[in-house]
N, C-alpha and C positions, 0 to 999 in steps of 0.2 A: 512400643517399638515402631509399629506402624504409621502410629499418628503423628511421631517425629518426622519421617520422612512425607508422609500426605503434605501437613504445614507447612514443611520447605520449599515442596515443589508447588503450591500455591503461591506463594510468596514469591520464590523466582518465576510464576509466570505473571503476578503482579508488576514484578519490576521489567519485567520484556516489554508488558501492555505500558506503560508509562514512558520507556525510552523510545519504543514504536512511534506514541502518540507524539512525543515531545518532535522529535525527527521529522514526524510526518509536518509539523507546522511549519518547519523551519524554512526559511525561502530556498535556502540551495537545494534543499528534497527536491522541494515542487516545481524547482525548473531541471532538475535531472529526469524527475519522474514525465512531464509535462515532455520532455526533448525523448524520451524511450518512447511515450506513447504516441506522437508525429513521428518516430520510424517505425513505431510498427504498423501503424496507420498508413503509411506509403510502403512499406513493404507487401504488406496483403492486402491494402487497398480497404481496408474496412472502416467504412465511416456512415455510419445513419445518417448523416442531413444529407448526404446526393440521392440517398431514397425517397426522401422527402420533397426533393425539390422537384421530381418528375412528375409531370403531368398526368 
């Protein structure tokens, strides 16, 4: 009874990991994701290279 349900919900978190991954490649993710992460980067201002650049 148990192990019916266990296998399924592996299996559907297999197929999440695979639609995730597929998505994450695809060019319009990584310029929505790339355009979220430039506002949130100007919103609060957090960016490691101006740490970097300081003397």
């Amino acid at each position: 009874m148990w192990a019916i349900e266990g296998i399924s919900c592996i299996i559907i978190l297999i197929i999440m990991y695979f639609m995730i991954s597929s998505l994450a490649h695809s060019p319009l993710v990584q310029k929505l994701t790339a355009r979220m992460f430039e506002d949130f980067n100007r919103d609060f201002d957090v960016d490691p290279w101006k740490e970097n650049e300081k003397p």
